[in-house]
N, CA, C and O atoms as CSV, one atom per row, in Angstrom:
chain,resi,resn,atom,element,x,y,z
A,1,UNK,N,N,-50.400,11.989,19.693
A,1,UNK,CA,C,-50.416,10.825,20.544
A,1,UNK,C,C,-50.569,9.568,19.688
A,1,UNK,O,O,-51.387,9.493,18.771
A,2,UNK,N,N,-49.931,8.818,19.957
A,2,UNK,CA,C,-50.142,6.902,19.203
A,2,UNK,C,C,-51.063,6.453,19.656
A,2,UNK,O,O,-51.568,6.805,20.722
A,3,UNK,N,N,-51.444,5.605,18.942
A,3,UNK,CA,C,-52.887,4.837,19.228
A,3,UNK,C,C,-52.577,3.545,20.223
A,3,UNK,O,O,-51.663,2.748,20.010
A,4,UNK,N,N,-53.776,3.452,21.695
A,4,UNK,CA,C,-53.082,2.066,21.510
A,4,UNK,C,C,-53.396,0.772,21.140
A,4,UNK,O,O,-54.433,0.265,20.711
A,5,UNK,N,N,-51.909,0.183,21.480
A,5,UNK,CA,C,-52.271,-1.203,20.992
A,5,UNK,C,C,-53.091,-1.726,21.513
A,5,UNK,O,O,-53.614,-1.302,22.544
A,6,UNK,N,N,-53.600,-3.431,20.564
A,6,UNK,CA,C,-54.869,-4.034,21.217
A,6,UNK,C,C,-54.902,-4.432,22.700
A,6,UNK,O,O,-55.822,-4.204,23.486
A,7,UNK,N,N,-53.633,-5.126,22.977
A,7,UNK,CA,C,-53.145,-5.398,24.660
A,7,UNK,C,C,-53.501,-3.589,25.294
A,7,UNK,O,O,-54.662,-3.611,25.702
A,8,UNK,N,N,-53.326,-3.175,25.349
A,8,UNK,CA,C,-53.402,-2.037,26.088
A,8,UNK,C,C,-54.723,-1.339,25.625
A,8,UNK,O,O,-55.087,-0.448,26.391
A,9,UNK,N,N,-55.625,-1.586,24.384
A,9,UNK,CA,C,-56.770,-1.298,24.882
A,9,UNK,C,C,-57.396,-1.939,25.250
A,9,UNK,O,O,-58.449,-1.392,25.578
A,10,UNK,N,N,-57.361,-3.208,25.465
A,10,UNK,CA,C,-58.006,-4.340,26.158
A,10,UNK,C,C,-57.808,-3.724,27.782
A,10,UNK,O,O,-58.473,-4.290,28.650
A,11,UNK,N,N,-57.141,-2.876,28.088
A,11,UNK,CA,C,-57.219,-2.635,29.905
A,11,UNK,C,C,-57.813,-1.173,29.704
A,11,UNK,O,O,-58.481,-0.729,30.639
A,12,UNK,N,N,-57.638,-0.399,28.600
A,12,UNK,CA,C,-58.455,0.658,28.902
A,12,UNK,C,C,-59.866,0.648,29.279
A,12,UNK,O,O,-60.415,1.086,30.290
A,13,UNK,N,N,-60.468,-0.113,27.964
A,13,UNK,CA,C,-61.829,-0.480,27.883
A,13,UNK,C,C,-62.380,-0.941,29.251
A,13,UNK,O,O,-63.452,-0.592,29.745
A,14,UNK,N,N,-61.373,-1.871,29.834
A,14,UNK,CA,C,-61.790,-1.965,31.605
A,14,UNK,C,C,-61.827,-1.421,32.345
A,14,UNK,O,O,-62.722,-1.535,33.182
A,15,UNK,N,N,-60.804,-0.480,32.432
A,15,UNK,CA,C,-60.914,0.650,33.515
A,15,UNK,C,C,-61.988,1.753,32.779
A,15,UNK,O,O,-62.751,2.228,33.621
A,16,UNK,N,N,-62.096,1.991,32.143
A,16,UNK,CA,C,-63.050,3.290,31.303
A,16,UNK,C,C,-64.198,2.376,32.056
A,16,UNK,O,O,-64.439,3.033,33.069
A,17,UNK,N,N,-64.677,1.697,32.072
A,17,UNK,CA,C,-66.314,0.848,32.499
A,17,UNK,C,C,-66.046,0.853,33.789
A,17,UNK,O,O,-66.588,1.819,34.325
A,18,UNK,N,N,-65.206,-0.067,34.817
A,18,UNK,CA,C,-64.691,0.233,36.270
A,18,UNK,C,C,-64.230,0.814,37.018
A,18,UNK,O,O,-64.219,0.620,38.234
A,19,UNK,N,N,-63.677,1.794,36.301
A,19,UNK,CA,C,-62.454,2.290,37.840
A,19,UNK,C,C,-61.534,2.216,38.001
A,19,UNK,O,O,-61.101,1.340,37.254
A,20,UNK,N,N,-60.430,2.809,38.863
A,20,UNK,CA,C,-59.429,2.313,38.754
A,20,UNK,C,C,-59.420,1.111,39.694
A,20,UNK,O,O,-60.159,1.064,40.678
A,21,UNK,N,N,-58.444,0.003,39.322
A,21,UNK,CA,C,-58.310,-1.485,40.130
A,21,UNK,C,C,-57.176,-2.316,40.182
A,21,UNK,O,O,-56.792,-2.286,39.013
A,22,UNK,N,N,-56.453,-2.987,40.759
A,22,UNK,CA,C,-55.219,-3.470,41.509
A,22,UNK,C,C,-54.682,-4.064,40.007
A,22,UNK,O,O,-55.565,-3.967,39.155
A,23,UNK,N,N,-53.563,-4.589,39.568
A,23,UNK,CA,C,-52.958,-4.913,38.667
A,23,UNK,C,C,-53.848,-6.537,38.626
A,23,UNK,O,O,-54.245,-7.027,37.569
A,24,UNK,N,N,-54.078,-7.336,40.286
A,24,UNK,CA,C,-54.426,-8.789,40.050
A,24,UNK,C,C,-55.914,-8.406,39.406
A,24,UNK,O,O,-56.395,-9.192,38.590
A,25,UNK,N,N,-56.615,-7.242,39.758
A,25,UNK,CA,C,-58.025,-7.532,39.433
A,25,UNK,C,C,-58.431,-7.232,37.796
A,25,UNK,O,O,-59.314,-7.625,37.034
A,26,UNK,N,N,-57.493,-6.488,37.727
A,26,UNK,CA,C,-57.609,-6.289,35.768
A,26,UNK,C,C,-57.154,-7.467,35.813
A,26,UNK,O,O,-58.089,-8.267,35.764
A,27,UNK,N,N,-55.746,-8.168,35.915
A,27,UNK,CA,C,-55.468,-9.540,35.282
A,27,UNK,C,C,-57.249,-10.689,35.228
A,27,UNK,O,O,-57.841,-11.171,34.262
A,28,UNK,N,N,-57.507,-10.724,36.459
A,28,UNK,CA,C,-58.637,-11.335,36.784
A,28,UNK,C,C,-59.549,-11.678,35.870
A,28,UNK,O,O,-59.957,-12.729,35.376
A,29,UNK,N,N,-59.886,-9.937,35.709
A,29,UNK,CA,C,-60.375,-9.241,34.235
A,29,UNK,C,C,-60.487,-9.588,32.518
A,29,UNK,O,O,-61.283,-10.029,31.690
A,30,UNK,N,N,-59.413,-9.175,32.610
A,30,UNK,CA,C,-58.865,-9.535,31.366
A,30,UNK,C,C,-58.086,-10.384,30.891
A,30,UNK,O,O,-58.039,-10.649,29.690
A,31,UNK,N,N,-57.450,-10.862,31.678
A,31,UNK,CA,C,-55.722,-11.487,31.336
A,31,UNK,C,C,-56.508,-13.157,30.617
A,31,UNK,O,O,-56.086,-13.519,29.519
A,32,UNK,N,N,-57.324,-13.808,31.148
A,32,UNK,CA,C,-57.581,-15.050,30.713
A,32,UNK,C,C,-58.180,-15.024,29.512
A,32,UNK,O,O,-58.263,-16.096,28.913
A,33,UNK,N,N,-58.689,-13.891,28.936
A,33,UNK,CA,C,-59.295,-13.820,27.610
A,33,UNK,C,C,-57.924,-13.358,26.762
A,33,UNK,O,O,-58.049,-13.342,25.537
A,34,UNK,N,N,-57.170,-13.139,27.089
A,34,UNK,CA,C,-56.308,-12.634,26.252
A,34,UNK,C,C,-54.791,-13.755,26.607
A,34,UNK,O,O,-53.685,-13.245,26.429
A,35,UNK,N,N,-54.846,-14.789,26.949
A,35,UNK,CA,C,-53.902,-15.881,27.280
A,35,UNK,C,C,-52.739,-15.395,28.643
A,35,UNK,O,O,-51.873,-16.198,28.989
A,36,UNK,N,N,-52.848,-14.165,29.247
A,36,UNK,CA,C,-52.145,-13.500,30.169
A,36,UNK,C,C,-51.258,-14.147,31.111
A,36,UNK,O,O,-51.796,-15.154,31.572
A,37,UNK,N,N,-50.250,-13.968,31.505
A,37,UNK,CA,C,-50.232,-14.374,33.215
A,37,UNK,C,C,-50.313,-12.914,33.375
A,37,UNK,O,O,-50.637,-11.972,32.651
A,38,UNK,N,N,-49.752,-13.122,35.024
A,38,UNK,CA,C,-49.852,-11.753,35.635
A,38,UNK,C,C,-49.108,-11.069,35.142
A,38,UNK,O,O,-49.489,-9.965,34.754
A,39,UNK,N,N,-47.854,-11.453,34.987
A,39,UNK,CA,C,-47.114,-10.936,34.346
A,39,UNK,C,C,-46.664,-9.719,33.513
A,39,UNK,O,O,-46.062,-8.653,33.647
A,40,UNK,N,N,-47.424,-10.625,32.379
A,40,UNK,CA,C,-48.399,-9.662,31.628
A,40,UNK,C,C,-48.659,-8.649,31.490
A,40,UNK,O,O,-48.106,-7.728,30.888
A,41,UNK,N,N,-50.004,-8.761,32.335
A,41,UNK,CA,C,-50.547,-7.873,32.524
A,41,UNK,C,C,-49.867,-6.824,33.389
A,41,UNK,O,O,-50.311,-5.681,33.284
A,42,UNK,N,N,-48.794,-7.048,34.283
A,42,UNK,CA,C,-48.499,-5.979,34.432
A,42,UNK,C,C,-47.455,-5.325,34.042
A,42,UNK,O,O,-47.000,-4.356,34.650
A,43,UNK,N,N,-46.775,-6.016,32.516
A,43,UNK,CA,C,-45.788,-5.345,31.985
A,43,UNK,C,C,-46.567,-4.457,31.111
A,43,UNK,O,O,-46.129,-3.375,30.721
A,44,UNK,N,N,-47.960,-5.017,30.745
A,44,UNK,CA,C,-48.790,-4.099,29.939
A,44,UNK,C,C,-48.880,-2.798,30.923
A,44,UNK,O,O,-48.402,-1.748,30.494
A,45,UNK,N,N,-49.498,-2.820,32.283
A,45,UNK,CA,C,-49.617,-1.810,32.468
A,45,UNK,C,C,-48.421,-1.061,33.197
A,45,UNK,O,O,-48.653,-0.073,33.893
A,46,UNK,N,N,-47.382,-1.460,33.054
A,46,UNK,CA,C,-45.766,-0.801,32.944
A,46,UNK,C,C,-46.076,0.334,32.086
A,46,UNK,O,O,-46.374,1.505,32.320
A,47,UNK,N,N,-45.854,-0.633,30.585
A,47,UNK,CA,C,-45.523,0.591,29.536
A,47,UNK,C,C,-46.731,1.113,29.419
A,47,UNK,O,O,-46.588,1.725,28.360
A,48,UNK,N,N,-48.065,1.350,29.830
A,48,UNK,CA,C,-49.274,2.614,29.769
A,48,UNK,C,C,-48.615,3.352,31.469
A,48,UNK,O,O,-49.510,3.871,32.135
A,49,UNK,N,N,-47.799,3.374,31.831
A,49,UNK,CA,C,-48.139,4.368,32.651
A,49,UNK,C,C,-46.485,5.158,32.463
A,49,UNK,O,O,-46.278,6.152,33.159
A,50,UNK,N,N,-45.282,4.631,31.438
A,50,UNK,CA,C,-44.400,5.199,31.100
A,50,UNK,C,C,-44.961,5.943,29.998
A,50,UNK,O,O,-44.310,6.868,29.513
A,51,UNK,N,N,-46.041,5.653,29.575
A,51,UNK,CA,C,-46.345,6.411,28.112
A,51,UNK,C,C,-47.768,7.260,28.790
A,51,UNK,O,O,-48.674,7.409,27.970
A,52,UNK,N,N,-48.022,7.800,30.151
A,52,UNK,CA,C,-48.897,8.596,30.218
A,52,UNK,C,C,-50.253,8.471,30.229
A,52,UNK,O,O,-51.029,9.427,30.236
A,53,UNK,N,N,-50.724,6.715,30.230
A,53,UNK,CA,C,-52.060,6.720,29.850
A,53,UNK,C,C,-52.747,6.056,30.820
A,53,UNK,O,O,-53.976,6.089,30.879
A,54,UNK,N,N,-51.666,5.111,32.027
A,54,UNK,CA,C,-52.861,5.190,33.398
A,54,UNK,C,C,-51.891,5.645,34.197
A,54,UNK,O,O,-50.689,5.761,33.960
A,55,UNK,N,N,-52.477,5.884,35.126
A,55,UNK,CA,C,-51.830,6.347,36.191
A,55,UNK,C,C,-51.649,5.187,37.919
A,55,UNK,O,O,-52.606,4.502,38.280
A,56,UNK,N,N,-50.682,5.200,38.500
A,56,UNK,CA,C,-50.289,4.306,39.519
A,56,UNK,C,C,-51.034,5.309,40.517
A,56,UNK,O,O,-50.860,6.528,40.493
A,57,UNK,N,N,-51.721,4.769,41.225
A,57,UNK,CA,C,-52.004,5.228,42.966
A,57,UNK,C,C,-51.601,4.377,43.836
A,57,UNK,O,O,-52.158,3.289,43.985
A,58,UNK,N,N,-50.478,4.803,44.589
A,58,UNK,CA,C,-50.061,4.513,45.915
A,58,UNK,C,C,-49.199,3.622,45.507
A,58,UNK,O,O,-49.294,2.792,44.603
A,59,UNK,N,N,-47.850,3.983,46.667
A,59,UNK,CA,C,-46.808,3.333,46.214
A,59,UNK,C,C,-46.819,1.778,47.342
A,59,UNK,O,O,-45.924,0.942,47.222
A,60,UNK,N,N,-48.078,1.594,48.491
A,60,UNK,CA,C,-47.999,-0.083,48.660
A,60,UNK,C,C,-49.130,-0.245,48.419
A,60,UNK,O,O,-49.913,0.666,48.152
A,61,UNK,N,N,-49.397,-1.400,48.472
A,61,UNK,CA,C,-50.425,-2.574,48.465
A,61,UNK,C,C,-51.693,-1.916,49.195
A,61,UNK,O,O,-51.460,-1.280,50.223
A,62,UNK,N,N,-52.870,-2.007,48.793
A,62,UNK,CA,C,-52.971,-2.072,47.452
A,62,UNK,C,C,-52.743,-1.361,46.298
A,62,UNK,O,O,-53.650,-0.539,46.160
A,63,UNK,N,N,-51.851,-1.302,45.308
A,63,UNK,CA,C,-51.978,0.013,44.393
A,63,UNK,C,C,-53.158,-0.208,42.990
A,63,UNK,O,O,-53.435,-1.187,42.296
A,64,UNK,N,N,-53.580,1.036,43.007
A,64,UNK,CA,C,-54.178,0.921,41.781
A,64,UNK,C,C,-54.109,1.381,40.551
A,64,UNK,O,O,-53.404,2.382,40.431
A,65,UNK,N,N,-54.638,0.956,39.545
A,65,UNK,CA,C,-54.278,2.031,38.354
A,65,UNK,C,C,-55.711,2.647,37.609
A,65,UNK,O,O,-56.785,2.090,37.384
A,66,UNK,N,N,-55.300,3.851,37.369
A,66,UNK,CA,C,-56.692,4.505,37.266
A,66,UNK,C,C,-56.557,4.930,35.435
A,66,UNK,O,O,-55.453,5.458,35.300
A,67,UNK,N,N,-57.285,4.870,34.076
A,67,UNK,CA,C,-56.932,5.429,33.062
A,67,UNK,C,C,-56.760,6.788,32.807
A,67,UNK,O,O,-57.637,7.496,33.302
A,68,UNK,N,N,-55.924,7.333,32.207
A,68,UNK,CA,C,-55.599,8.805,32.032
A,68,UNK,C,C,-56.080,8.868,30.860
A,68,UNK,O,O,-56.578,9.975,31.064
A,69,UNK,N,N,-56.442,8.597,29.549
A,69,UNK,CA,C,-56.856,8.893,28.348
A,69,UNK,C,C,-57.903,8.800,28.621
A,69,UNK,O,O,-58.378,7.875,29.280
A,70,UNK,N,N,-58.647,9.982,28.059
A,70,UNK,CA,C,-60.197,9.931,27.545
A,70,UNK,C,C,-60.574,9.007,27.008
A,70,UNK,O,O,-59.734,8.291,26.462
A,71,UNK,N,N,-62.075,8.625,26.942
A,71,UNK,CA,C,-62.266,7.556,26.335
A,71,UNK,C,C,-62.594,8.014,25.195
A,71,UNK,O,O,-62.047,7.452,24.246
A,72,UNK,N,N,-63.460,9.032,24.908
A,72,UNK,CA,C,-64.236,8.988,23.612
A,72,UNK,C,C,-63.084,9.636,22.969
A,72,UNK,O,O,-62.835,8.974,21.961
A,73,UNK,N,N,-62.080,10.839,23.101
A,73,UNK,CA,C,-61.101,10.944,22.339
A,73,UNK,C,C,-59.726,9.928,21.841
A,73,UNK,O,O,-59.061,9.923,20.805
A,74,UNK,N,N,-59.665,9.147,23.022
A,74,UNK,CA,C,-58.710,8.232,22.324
A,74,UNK,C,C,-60.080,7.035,21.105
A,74,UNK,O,O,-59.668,6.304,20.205
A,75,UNK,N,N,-61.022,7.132,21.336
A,75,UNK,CA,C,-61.759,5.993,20.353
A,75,UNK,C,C,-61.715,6.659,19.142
A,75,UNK,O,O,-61.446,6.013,18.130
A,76,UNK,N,N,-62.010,8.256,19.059
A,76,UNK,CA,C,-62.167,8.533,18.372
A,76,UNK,C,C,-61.102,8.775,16.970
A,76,UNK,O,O,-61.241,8.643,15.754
A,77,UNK,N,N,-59.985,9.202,17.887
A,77,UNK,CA,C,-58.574,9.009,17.255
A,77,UNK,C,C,-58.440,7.059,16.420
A,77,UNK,O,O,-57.888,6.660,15.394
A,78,UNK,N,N,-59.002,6.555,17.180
A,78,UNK,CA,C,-59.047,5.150,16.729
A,78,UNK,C,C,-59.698,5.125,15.311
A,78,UNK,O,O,-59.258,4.689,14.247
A,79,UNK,N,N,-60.905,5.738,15.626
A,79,UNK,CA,C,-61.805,5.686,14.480
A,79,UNK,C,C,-61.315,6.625,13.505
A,79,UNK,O,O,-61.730,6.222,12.418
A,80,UNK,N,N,-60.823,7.389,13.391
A,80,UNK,CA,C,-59.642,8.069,12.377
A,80,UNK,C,C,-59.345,7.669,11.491
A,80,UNK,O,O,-59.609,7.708,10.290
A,81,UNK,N,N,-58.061,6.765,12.866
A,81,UNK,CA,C,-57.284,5.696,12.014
A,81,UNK,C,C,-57.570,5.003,11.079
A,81,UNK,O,O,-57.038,4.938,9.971
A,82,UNK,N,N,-58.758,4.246,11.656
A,82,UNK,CA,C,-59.071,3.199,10.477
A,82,UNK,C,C,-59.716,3.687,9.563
A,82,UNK,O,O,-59.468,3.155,8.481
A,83,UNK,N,N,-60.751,4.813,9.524
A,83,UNK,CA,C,-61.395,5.238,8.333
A,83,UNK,C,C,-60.186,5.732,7.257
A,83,UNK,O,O,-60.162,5.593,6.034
A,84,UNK,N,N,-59.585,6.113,7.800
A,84,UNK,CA,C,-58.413,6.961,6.769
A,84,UNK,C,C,-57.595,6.119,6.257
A,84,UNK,O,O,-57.517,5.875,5.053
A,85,UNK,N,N,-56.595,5.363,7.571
A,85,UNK,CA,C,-55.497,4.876,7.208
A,85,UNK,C,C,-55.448,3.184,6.322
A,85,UNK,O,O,-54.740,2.624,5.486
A,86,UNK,N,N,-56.601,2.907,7.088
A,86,UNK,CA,C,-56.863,1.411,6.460
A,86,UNK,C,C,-57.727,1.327,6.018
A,86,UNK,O,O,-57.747,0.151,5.655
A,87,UNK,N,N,-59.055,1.998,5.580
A,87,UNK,CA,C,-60.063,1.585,4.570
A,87,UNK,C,C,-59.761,3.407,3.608
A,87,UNK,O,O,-60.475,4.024,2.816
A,88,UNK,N,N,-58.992,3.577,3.942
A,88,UNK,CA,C,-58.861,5.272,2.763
A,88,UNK,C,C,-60.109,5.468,2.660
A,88,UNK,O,O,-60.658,5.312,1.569
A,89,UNK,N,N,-60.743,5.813,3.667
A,89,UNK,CA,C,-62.356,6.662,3.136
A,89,UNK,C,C,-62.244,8.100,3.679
A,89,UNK,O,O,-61.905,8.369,4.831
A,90,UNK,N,N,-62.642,9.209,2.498
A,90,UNK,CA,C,-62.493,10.390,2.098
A,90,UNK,C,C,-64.211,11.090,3.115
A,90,UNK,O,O,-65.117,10.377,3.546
A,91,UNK,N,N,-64.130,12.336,3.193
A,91,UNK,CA,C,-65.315,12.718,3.523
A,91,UNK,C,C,-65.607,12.471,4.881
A,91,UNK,O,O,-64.936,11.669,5.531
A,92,UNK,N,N,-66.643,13.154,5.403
A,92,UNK,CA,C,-67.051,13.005,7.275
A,92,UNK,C,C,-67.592,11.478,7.333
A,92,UNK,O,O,-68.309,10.831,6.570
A,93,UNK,N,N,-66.953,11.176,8.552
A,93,UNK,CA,C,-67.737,10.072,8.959
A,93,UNK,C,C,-68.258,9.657,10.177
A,93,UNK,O,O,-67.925,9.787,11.355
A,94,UNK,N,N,-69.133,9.143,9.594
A,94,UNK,CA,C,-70.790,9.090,10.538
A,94,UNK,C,C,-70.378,8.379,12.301
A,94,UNK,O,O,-70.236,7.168,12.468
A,95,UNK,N,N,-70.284,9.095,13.104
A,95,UNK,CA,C,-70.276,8.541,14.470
A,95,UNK,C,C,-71.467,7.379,14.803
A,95,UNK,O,O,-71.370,6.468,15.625
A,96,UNK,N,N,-72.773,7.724,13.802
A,96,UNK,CA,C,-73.922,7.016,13.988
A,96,UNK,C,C,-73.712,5.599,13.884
A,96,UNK,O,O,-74.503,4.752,14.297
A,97,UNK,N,N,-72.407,5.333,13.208
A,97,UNK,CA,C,-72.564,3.582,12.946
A,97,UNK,C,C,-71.771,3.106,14.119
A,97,UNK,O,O,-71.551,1.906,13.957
A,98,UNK,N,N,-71.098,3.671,15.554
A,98,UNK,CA,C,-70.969,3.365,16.430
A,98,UNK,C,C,-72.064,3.012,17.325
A,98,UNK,O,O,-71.888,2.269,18.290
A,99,UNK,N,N,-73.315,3.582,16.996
A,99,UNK,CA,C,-74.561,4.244,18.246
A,99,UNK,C,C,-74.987,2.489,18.635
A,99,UNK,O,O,-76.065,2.536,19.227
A,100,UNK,N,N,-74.549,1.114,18.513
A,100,UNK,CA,C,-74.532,-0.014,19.228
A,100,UNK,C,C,-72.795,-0.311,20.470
A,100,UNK,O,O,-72.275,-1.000,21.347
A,101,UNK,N,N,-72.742,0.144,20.116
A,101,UNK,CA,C,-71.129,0.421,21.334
A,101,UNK,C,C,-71.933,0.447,22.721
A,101,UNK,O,O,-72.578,1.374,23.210
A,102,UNK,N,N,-71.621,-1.290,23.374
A,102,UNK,CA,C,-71.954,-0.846,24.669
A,102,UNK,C,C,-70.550,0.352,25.336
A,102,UNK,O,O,-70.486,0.280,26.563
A,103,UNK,N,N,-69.809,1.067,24.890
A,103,UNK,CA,C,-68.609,1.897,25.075
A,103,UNK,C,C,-69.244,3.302,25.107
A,103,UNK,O,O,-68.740,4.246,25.715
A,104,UNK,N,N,-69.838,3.334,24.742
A,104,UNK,CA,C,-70.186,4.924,24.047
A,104,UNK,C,C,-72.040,5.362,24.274
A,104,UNK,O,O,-72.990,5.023,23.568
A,105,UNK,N,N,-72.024,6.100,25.354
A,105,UNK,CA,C,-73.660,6.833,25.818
A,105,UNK,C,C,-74.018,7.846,24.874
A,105,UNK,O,O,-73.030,8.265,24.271
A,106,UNK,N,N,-75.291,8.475,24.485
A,106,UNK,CA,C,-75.722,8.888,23.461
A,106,UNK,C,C,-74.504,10.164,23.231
A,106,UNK,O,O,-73.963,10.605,22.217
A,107,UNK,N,N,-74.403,10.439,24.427
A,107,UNK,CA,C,-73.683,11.985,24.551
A,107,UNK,C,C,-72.543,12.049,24.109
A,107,UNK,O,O,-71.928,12.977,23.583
A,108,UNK,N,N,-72.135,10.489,24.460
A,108,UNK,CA,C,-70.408,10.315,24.097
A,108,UNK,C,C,-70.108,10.398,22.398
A,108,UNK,O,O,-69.076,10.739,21.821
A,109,UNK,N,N,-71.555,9.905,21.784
A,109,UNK,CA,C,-71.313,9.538,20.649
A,109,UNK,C,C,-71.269,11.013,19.762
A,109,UNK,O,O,-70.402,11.233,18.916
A,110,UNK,N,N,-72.140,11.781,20.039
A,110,UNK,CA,C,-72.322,13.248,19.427
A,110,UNK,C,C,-70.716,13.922,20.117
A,110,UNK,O,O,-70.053,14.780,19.533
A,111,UNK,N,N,-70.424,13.435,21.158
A,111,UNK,CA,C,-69.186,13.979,21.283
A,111,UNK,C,C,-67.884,13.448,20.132
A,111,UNK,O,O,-67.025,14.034,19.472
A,112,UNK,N,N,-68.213,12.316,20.291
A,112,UNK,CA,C,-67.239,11.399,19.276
A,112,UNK,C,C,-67.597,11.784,17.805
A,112,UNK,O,O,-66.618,11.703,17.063
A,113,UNK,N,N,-68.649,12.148,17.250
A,113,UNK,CA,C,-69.088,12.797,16.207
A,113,UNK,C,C,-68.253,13.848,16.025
A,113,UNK,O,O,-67.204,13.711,15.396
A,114,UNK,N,N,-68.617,14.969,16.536
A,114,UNK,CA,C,-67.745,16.167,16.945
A,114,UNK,C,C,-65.956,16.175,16.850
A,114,UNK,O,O,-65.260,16.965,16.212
A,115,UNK,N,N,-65.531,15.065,17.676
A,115,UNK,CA,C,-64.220,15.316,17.537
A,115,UNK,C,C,-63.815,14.545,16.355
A,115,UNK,O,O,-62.949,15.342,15.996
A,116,UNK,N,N,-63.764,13.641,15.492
A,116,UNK,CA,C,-63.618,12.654,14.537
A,116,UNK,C,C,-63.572,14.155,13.559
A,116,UNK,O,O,-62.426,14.466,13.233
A,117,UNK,N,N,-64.404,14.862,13.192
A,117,UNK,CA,C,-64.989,15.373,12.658
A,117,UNK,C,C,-64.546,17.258,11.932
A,117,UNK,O,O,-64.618,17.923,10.899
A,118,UNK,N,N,-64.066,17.349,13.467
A,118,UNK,CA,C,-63.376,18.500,13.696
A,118,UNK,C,C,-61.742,17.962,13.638
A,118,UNK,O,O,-61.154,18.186,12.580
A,119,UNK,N,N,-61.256,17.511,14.345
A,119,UNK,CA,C,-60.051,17.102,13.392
A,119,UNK,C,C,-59.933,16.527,12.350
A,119,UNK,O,O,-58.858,16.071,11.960
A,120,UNK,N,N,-60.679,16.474,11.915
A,120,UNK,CA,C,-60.556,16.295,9.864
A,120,UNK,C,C,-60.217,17.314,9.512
A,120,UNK,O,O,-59.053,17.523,9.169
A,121,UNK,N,N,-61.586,18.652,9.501
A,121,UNK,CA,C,-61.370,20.005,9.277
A,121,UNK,C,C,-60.488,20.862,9.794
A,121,UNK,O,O,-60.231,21.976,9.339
A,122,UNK,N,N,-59.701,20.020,11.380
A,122,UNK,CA,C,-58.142,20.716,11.333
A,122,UNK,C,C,-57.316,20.662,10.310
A,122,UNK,O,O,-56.894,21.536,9.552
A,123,UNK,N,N,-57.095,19.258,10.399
A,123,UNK,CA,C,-55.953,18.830,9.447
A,123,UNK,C,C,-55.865,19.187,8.289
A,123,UNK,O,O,-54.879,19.102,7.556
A,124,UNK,N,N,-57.134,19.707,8.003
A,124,UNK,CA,C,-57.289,20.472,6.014
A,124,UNK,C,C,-57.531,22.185,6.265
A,124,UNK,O,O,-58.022,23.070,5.564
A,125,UNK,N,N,-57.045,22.160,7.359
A,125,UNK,CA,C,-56.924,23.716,7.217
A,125,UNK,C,C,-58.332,24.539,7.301
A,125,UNK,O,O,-58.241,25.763,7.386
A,126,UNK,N,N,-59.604,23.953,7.281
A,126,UNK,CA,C,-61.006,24.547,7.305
A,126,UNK,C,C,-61.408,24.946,8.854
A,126,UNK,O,O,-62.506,25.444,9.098
């Protein structure tokens, strides 16, 4: 799976905390911190629901969109990324320097520990 982009985790992170909610109320949401129109925001959440990652409820008014990606596995895949791909750091790494994430409850984090962790030791064959 691809990581996503910042526009599109900017609506995960909202729905992962809320719920699912109408295209105007994420804009509401989010869209003014991020220079949005509605627009926008709902071409953003176009391409997350052609690519599998929220889902549309109900085809009238009101519809909502609810997130389909996990949270702590897509963060964690995040946190991957950057340990590996952009700071090249070798060896396990510590879920603990997340444990200020208003994102992440104690449980999430030992979970996020866990998976970061264990797909390392996939990917090397251990």
């Amino acid at each position: 799976m691809a990581n996503p982009n910042p526009s599109e985790l900017v609506i995960l992170k909202y729905l992962w905390n809320s719920g699912a909610k109408t295209a105007r109320q994420l804009h509401e949401a989010v869209g003014p911190s991020q220079d949005w129109q509605l627009s926008t925001t709902r071409t953003v959440l176009g391409r997350m629901e052609a690519k599998g990652w929220v889902q549309r409820n109900g085809d009238v008014d009101p519809v909502t969109f609810e997130p389909l990606l996990d949270r702590v596995e897509t963060l964690g895949s995040l946190v991957r990324h950057l340990a590996r791909k952009v700071l090249d750091m070798d060896g396990p790494i510590p879920a603990t320097m997340f444990a200020e994430s208003p994102h992440l409850s104690d449980s999430e984090l030992d979970e996020l520990d866990t998976i970061i962790n264990a797909a390392e030791a996939k990917e090397n064959g251990e």
